[in-house]
Steps between C-alpha positions, in 0.01 A plus 500: 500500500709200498354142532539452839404795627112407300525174679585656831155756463311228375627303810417794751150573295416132625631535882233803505208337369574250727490720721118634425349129440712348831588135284797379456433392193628783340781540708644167337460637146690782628782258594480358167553878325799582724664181435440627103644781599844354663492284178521833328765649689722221454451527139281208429308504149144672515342113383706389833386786696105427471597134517598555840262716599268226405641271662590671831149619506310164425704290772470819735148482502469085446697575889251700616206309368620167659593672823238560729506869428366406170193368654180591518322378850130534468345553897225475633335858511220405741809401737679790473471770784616794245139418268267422759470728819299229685803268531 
């Protein structure tokens, strides 16, 4: 297998355990591994591959984490009608 074709699996291996844990977390490092693997098919070094894929992935998910996607809102469960049948 060339290199990115591993890049492109590794990239669709992340999309589907996205899939099972429903963050979207993962789905940036995913971004991060196909842009390694576009590196690859232009012919970029492997050092310049994972570079990229670094990169890509780290600001990807810096994105996310500073969007409010990325945030986790703590409610009130005595509040909410889905807990507490009373309400």
């Amino acid at each position: 297998m060339t290199e990115w074709m591993i890049w492109f699996v590794l990239a669709g291996v992340m999309v589907i355990l996205e899939m099972f844990t429903s963050t979207f977390y993962l789905l940036m490092i995913a971004t991060g591994l196909a842009a390694g693997g576009l590196a690859a098919l232009t012919g970029a070094t492997t050092a310049l591959q994972f570079i990229l894929a670094a990169v890509f992935g780290i600001c990807a998910t810096y994105v996310l984490r500073r969007s409010k996607l990325g945030k986790f809102h703590k409610g009130d469960a005595a509040r909410d009608p889905n807990v507490n049948l009373d309400i």
